[in-house]
C-alpha positions as a Markdown table, in Angstrom:
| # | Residue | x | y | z |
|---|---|---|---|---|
| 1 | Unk | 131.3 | -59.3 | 139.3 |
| 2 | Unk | 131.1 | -61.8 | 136.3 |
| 3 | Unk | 127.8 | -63.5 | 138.1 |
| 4 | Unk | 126.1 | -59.7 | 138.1 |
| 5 | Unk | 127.2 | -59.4 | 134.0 |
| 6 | Unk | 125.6 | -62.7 | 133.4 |
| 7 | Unk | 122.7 | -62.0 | 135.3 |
| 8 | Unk | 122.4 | -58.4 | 133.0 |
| 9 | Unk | 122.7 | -60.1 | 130.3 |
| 10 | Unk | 119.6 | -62.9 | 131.1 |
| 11 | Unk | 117.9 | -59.8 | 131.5 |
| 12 | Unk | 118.5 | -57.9 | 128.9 |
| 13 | Unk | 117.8 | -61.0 | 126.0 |
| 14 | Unk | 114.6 | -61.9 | 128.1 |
| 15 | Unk | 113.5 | -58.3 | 128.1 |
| 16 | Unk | 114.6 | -58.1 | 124.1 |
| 17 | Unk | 113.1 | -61.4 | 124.0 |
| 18 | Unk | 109.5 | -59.9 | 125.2 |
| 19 | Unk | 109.9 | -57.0 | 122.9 |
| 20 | Unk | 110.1 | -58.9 | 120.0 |
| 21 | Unk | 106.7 | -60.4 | 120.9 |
| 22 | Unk | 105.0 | -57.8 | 120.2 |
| 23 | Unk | 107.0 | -56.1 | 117.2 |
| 24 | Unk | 106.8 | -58.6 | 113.9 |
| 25 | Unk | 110.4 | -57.7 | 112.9 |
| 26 | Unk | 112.0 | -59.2 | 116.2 |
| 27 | Unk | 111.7 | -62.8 | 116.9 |
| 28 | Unk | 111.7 | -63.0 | 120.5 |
| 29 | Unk | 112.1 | -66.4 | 121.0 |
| 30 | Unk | 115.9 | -66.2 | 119.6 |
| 31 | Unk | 116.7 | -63.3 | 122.5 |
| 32 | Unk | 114.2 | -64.8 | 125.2 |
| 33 | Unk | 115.0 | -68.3 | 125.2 |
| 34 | Unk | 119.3 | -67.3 | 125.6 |
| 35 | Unk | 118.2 | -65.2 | 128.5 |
| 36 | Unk | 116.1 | -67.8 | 130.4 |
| 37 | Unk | 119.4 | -70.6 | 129.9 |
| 38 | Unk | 121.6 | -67.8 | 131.5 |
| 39 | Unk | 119.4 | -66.8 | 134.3 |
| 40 | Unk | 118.2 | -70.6 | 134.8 |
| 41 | Unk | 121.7 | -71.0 | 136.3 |
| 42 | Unk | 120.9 | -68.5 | 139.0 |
| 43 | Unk | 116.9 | -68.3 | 139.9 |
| 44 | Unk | 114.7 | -71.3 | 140.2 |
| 45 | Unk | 111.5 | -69.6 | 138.3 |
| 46 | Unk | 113.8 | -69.3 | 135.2 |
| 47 | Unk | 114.4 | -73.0 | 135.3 |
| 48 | Unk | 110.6 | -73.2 | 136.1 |
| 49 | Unk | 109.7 | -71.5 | 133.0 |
| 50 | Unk | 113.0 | -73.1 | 130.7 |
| 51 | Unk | 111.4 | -76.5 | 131.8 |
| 52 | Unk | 107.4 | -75.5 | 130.8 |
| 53 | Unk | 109.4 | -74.3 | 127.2 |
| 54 | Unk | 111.1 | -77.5 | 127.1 |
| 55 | Unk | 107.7 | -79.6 | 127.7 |
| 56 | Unk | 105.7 | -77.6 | 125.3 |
| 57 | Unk | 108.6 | -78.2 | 122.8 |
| 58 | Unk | 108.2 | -81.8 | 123.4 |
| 59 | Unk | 104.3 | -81.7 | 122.9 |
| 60 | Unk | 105.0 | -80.2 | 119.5 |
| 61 | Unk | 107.5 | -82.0 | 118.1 |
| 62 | Unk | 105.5 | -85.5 | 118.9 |
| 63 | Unk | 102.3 | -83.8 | 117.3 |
| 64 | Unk | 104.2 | -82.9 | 114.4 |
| 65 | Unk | 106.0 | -86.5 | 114.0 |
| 66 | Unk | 102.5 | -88.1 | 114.8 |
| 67 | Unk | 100.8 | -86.0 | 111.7 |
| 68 | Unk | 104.1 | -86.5 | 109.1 |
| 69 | Unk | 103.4 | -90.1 | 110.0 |
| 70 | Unk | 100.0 | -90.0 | 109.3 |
| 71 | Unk | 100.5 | -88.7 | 106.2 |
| 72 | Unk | 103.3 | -90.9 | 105.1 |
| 73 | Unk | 100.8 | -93.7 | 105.8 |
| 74 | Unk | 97.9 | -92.1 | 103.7 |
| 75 | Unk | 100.2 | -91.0 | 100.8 |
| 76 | Unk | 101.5 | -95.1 | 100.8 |
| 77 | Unk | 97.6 | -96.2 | 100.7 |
| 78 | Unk | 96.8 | -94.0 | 98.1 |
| 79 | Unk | 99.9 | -95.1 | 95.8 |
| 80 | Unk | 99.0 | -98.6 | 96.5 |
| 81 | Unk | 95.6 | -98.5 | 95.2 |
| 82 | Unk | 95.1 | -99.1 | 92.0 |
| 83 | Unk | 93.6 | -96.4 | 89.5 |
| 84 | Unk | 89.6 | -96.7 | 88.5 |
């Protein structure tokens, strides 16, 4: 009985999670993300899908530490050069 609640509730926040896609006020990656954890436990597609999240996650937060270093590094060169 408790795997068939769980496995509603995956639903449910996935399908909440879908909603909010398309309406502005919902942020469906707070409901849709939940949802895929909870039904990753019980079907191997979730997990699929959890683990392209969790790679595309990755992807960003290396471009993101790649461009605040690149900026750190041009901010430095710029202080370091002396005024004309």
């Amino acid at each position: 009985m408790r795997k068939i609640w769980r496995i509603s509730l995956g639903v449910s926040l996935v399908l909440l999670g879908i909603i909010g896609g398309f309406i502005p006020i919902l942020p469906g990656f707070i409901f849709g993300i939940p949802g895929l954890i909870i039904l990753a436990e019980y079907f191997p597609w979730a997990q699929k899908v959890l683990d392209w999240f969790k790679s595309r996650y990755e992807e960003a937060r290396e471009a993101a530490k790649a461009a605040t270093e690149k900026a750190e590094k041009k901010k430095r060169s710029q202080n370091s050069d002396p005024p004309v």
